[in-house]
VOGU-3710 file (C-alpha; in Angstrom, 3 decimals, decimal comma):
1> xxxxxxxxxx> -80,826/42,405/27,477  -79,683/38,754/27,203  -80,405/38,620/23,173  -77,594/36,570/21,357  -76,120/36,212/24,511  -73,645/32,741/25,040  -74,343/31,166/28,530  -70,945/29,223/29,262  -70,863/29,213/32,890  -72,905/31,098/35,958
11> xxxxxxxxxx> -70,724/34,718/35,688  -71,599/35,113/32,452  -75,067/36,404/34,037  -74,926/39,260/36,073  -77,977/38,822/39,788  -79,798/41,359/38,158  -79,957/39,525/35,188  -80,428/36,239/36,375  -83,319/37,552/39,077  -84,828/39,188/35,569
21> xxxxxxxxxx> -85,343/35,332/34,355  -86,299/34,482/36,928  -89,438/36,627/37,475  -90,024/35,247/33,683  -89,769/32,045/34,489  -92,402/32,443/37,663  -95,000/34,698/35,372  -94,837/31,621/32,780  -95,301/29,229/35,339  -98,276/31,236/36,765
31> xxxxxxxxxx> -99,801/31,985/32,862  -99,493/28,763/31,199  -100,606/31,016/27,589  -97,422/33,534/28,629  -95,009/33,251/25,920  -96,981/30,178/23,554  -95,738/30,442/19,888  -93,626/33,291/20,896  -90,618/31,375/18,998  -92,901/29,786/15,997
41> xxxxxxxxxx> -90,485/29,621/12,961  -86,938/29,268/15,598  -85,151/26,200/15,998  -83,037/25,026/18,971  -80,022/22,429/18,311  -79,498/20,050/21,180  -76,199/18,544/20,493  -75,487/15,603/23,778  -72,068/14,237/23,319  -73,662/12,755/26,941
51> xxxxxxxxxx> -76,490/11,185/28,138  -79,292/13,197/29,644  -83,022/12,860/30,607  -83,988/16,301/32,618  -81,320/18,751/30,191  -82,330/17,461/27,450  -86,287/16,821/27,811  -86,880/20,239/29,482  -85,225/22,499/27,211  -87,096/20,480/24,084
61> xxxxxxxxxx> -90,170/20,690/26,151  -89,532/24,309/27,039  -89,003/25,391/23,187  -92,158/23,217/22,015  -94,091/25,293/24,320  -92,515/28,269/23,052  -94,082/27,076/19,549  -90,367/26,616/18,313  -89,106/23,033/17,371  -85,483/21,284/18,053
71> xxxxxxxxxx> -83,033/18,838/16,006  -79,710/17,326/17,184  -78,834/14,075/18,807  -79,209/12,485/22,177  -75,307/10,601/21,991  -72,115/11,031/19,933  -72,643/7,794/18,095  -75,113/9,601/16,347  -73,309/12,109/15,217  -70,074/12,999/12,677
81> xxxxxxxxxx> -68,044/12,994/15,942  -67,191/9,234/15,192  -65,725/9,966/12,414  -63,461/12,144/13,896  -65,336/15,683/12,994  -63,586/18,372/15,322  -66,084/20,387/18,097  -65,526/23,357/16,152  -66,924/22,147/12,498  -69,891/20,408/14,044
91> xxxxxxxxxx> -70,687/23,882/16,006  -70,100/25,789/12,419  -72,642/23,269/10,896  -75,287/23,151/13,447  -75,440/26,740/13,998  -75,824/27,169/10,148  -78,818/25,546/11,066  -80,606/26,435/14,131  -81,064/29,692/16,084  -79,750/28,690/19,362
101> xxxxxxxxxx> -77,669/25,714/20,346  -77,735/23,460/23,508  -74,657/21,046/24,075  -73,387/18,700/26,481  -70,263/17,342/25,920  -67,865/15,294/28,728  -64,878/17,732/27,980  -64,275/20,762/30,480  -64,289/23,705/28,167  -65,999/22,511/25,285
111> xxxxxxxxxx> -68,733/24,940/25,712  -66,430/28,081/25,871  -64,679/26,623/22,422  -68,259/25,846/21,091  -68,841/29,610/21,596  -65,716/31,158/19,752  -66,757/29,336/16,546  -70,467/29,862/16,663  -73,064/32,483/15,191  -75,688/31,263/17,117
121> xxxxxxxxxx> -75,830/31,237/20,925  -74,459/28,455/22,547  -75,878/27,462/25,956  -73,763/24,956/28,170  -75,920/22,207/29,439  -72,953/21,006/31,497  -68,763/20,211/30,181  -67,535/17,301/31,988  -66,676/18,287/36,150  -66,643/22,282/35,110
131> xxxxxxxxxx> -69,745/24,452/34,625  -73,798/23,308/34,290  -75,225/27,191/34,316  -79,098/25,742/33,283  -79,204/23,918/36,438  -77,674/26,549/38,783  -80,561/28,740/37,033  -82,736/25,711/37,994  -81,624/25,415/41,727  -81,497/29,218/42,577
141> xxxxxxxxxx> -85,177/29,957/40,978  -86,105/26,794/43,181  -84,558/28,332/46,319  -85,977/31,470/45,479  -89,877/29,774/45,184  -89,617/28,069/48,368  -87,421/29,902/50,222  -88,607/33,076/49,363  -85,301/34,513/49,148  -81,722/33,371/47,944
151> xxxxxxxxxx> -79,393/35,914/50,795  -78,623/35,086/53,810  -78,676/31,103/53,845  -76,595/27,892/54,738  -76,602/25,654/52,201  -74,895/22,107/52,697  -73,397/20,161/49,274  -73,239/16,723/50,368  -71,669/13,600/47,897  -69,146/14,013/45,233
161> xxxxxxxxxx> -68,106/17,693/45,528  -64,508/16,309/43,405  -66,675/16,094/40,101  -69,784/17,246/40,194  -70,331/20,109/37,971  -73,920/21,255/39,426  -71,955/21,628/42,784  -69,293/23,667/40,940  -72,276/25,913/39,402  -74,036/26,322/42,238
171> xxxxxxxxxx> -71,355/27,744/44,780  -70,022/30,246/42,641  -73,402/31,644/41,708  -74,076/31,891/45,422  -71,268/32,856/46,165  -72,290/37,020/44,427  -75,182/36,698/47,044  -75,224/38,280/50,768  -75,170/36,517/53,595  -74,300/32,869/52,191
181> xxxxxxxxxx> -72,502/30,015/54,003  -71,412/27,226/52,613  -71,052/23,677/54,129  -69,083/20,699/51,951  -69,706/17,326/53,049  -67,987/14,645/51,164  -65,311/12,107/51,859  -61,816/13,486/51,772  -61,092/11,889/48,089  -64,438/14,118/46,699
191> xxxxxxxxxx> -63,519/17,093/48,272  -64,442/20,086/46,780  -61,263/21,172/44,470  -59,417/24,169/45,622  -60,231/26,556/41,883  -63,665/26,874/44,094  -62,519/27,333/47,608  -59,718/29,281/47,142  -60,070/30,957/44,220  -64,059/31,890/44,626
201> xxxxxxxxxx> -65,324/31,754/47,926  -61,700/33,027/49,760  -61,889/35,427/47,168  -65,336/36,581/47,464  -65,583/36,538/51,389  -67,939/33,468/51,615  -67,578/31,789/54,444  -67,151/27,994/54,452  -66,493/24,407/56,056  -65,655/21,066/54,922
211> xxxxxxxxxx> -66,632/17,459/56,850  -67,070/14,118/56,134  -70,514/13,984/58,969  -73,832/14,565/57,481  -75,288/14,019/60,822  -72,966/17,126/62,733  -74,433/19,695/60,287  -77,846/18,365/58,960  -79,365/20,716/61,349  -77,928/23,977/60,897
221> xxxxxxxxxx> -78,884/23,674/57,042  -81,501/25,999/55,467  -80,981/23,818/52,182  -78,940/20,456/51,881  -77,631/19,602/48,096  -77,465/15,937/47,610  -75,880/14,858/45,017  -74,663/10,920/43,243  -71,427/9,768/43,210  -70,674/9,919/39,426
231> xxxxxxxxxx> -69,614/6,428/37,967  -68,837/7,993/34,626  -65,818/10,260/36,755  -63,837/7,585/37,976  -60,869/6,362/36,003  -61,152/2,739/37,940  -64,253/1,172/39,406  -62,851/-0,172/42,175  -62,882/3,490/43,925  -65,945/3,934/42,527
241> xxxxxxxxxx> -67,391/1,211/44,788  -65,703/1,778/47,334  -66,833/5,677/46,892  -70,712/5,245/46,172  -72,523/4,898/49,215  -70,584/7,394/51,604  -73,472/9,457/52,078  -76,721/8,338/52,187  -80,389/10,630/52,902  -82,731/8,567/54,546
251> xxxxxxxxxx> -85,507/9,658/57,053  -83,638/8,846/60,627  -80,671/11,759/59,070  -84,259/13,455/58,277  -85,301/13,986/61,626  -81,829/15,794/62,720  -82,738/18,443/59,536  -84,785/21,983/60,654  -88,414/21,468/59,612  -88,114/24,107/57,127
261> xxxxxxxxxx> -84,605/22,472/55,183  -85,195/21,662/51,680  -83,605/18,460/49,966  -82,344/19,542/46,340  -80,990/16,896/44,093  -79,933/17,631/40,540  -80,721/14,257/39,115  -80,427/11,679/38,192  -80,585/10,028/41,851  -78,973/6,276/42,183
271> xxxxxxxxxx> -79,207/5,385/45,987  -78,183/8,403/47,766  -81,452/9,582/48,715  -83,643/6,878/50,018  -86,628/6,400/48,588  -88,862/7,025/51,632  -87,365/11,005/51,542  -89,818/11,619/48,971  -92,950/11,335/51,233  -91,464/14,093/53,272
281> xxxxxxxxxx> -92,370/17,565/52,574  -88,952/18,911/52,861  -88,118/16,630/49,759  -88,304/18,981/47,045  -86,318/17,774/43,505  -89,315/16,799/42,157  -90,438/20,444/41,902  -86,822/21,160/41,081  -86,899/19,119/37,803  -90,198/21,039/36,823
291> xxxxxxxxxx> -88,851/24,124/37,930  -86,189/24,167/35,266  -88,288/23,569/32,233  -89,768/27,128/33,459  -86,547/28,925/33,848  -84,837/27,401/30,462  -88,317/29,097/28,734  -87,470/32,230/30,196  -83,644/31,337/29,039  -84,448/30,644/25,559
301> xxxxxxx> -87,079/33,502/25,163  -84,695/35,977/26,471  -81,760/35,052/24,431  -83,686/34,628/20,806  -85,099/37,927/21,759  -88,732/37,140/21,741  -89,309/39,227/25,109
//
């Protein structure tokens, strides 16, 4: 169903399809032999025109256990792109090499371009503010596992809603399921931009608020999104600063949260969740990170075919 399939950003996957990976991803997760050296002899590119830890770690992780094996690079500087290669001839090149292609690169659109000029799949592991579709497959499977269900939820974004691309991923994916509300906490200069207000959720019926108080909504939450404020965004550093620490998780906001919230981060975290939220039981990006090496197994075995 998903074989030779590009995954650009979260539409490109129909529910159905997407709830398909991720019963995959929870019968790996359950059968650690499920799917070993189903993709001996493929090769996965990971081309990171941007640093990354989680992307990058779990998808090589996730094709090693597969039996396949990767190549690429972990930062431009390592690449042809410093000597002024275009997007387009690296793609050509690396997908004359490997069966399926990763990339991050800090450009919005990069990964749709990637995709008109390559014969492999190309899978967006996140283009600058615009699209991360691994991770939304990450959060949603992780709502689904201990939620039990992804309808008929409120789910609060809190931090820089202006940039972040996981934020952008996220509501539009939830936005195609029943019974969602949606809750954007940030300060009024990382406000989430209008492409997603008005021209997805308006659009698609979802209902929706904006603040700038954690503490008002923390407790009508069924799942609160933290994310950082994004140094590598900002165009001066002195809004930056001023920015970072607007929002900050830390066990007194805990105890205004509904005993069965979760706390989802997409990582990395710098200060925003305090480091005495991970004791708590509602703290749950730990399982997060693990939960998307699962689901980009299920990703990669689905696309090169191997189920």
């Amino acid at each position: 169903m998903l074989k030779g399939r590009h995954l650009v950003e979260p539409g490109d996957f129909t529910i159905p399809e997407m709830e398909t990976l991720f019963s995959l991803a929870e019968k790996i997760e359950a059968e650690e032999s499920y799917l070993r050296e189903s993709c001996r002899g493929k090769l996965l590119a990971t081309l990171f025109f941007e640093p990354s830890t989680r992307t990058r770690l779990s998808f090589e992780a996730a094709m090693m256990r597969l039996g396949g094996n990767f190549l690429g690079f972990a930062e431009p500087g390592s690449s042809s792109a410093v000597k002024g290669e275009s997007l387009a001839d690296t793609i050509r090149m690396a997908a004359s090499y490997a069966d399926v292609i990763v990339m991050r690169n800090p450009k919005e659109g990069a990964a749709l371009l990637a995709s008109r000029y390559s014969t492999s799949p190309v899978i967006n592991a996140g283009d600058g503010g615009h699209h991360h579709p691994t991770q939304t497959l990450t959060d949603l499977l992780t709502i689904k596992r201990l939620r039990h269900s992804i309808a008929n939820l409120t789910v609060g974004f809190c931090g820089d809603l202006k940039f972040g691309r996981t934020v952008h991923s996220l509501a539009k994916a939830l936005s195609q399921y029943p019974g969602i509300t949606l809750i954007f906490i940030s300060p009024p200069e990382l406000n989430v931009p209008s492409y997603i207000t008005e021209g997805i959720l308006k659009k698609a019926g979802v209902p929706y608020c904006e603040t700038d108080s954690l503490e008002k909504v923390i407790g009508n939450l069924d799942v609160l999104y933290m994310t950082r404020v994004q140094r590598e965004r900002f165009f001066n550093e002195e809004d930056y600063i001023r920015l970072k620490d607007s929002y900050i998780l830390d066990g007194e906001k805990m105890k205004l949260a509904g005993q069965d919230m979760i706390v989802l981060h997409p990582l990395p975290r710098v200060n925003e969740i305090a480091v005495e939220v991970d004791e708590d039981s509602r703290a749950s990006y730990f399982k997060q990170a693990k939960y998307g090496m699962y689901v980009r197994m299920a990703l990669l075995a689905s696309i090169l075919g191997v189920v």
